[in-house]
C-alpha positions as a Markdown table, in Angstrom:
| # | Residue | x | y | z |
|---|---|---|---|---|
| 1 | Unk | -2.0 | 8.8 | -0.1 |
| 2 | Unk | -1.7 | 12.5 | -0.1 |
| 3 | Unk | 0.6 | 13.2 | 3.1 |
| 4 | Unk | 0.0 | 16.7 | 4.2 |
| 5 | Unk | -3.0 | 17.2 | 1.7 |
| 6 | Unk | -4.9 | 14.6 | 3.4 |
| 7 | Unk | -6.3 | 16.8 | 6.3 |
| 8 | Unk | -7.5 | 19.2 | 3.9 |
| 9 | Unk | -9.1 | 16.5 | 1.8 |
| 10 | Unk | -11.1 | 14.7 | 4.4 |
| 11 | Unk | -12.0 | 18.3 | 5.6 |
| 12 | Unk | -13.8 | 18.8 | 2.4 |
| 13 | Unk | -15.4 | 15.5 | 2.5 |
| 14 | Unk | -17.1 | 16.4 | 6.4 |
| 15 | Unk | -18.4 | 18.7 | 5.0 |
| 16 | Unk | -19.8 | 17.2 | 1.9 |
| 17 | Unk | -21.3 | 14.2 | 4.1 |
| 18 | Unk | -18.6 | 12.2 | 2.1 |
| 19 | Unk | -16.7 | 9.0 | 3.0 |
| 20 | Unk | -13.1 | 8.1 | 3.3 |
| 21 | Unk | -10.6 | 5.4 | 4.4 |
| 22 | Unk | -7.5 | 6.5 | 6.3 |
| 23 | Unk | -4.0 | 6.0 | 4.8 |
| 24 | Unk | -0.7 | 4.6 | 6.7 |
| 25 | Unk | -2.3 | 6.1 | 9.8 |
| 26 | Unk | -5.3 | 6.1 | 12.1 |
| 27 | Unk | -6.9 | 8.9 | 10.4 |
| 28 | Unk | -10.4 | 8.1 | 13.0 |
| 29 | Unk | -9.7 | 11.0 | 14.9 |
| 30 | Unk | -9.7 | 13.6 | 12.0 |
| 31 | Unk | -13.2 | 13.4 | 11.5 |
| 32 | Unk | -15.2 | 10.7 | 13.4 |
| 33 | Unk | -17.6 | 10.3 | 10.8 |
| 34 | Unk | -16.0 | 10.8 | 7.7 |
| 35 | Unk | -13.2 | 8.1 | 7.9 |
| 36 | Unk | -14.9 | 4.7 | 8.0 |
| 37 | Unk | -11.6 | 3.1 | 8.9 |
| 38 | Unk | -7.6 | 3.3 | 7.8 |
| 39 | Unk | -5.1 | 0.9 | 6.1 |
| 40 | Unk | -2.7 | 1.4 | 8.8 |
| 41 | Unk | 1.1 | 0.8 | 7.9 |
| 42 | Unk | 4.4 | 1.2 | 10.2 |
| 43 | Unk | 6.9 | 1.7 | 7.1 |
| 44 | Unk | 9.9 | 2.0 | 9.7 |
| 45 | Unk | 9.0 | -1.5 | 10.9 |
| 46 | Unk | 8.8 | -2.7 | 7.7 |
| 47 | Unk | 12.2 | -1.5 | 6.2 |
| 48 | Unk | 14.0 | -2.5 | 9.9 |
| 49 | Unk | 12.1 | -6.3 | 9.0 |
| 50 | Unk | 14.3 | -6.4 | 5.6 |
| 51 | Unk | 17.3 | -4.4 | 6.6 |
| 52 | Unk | 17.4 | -7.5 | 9.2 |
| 53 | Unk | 16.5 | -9.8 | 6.5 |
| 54 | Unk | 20.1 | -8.6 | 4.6 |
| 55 | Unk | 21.9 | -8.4 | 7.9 |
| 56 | Unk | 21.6 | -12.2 | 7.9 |
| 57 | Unk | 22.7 | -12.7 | 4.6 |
| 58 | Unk | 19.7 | -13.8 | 3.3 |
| 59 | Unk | 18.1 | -11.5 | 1.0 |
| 60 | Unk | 17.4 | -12.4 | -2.7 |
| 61 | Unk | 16.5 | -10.5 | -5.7 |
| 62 | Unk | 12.5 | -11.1 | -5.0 |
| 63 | Unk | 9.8 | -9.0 | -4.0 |
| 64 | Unk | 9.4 | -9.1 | -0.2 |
| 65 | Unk | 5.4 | -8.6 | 0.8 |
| 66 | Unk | 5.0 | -7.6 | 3.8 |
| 67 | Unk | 1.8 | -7.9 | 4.6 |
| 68 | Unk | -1.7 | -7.8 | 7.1 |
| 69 | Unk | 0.5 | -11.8 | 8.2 |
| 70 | Unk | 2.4 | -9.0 | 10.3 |
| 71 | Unk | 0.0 | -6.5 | 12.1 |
| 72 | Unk | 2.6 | -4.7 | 13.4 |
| 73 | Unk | 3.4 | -3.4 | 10.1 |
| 74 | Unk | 0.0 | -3.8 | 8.4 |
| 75 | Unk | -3.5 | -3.7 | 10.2 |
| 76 | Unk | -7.1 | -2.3 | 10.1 |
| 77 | Unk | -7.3 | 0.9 | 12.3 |
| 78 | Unk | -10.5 | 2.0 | 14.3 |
| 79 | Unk | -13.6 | 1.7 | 12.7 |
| 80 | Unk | -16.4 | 5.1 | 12.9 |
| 81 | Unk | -19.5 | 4.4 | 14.2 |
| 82 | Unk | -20.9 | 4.8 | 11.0 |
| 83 | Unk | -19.9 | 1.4 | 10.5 |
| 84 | Unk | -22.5 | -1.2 | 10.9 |
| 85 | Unk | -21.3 | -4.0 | 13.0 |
| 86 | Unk | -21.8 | -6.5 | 10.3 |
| 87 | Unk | -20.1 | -4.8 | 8.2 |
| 88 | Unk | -17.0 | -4.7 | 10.1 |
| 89 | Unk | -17.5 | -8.1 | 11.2 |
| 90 | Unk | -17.2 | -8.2 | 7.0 |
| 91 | Unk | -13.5 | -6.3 | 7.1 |
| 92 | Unk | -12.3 | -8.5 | 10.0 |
| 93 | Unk | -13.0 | -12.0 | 7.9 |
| 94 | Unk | -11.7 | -10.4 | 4.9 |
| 95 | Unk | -8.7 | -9.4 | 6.9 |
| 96 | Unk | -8.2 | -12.8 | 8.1 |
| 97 | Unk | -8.8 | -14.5 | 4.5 |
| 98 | Unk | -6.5 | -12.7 | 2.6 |
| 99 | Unk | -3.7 | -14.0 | 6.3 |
| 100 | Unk | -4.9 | -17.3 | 5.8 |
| 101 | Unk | -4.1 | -17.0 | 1.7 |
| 102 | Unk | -7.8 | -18.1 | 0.7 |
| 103 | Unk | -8.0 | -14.6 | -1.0 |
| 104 | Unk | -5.1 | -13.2 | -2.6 |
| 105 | Unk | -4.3 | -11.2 | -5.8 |
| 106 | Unk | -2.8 | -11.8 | -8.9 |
| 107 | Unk | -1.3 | -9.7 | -12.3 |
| 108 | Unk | -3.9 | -9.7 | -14.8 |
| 109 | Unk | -5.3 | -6.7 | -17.1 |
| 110 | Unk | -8.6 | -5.1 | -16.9 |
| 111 | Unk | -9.6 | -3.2 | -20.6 |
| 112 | Unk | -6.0 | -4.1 | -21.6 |
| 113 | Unk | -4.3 | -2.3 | -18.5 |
| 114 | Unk | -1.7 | -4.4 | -16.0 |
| 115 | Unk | -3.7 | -5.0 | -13.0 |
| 116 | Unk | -4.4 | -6.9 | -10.1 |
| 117 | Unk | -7.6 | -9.3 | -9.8 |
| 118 | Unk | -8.8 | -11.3 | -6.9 |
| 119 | Unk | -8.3 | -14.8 | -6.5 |
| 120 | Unk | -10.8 | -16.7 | -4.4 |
| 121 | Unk | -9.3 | -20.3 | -3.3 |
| 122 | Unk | -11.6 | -23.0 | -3.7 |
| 123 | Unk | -13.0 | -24.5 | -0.2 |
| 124 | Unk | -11.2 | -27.9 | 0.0 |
């Protein structure tokens, strides 16, 4: 999450044989083998999806989560072909758990710090 910084960053990390996952783009393209993947996100989407939500007179004082349920705002980008197959395969499922709500995360504290922890649904 370092904006302009970013390219810079993941320049280093070429050359230091390093890893990295993208941020709110597809970063692929900035170094092939460097970015594994990218948590790709389309923030205007997003804010259009509760501006509309307001518009209809709906909105509430919650948090709205807007989430990988709506790929257009939220998806897995391209993955380098440093990535094994099974471990994309890996990704994809994960992806597709934390959609169906089997995984999701909750508030809990790690060494006394607010956090969030998985939660694993149990198979029915």
């Amino acid at each position: 999450m370092l904006d302009a910084a970013a390219a810079g960053v993941i320049e280093t990390l070429a050359e230091k044989k390093a890893y990295a996952i993208g941020y709110f783009e597809d970063q692929l393209t900035l170094a092939l083998k460097t970015i594994l993947t990218s948590a790709v996100q389309n923030y205007g989407l997003a804010i259009e999806t509760v501006a509309a939500i307001a518009k209809n007179g709906q909105m509430k004082g919650e948090i709205y989560t807007l989430g990988l349920d709506k790929p257009a705002i939220l998806n897995v980008g391209d993955f380098s072909t440093a990535v094994p197959e099974t471990t994309k395969q890996k990704v994809l499922q994960a992806k597709d758990a934390l959609i169906a709500q089997n995984v999701t995360f909750e508030d809990c504290k790690i060494n006394g710090k607010a956090s969030w922890c998985l939660k694993v649904a149990k198979a029915a």
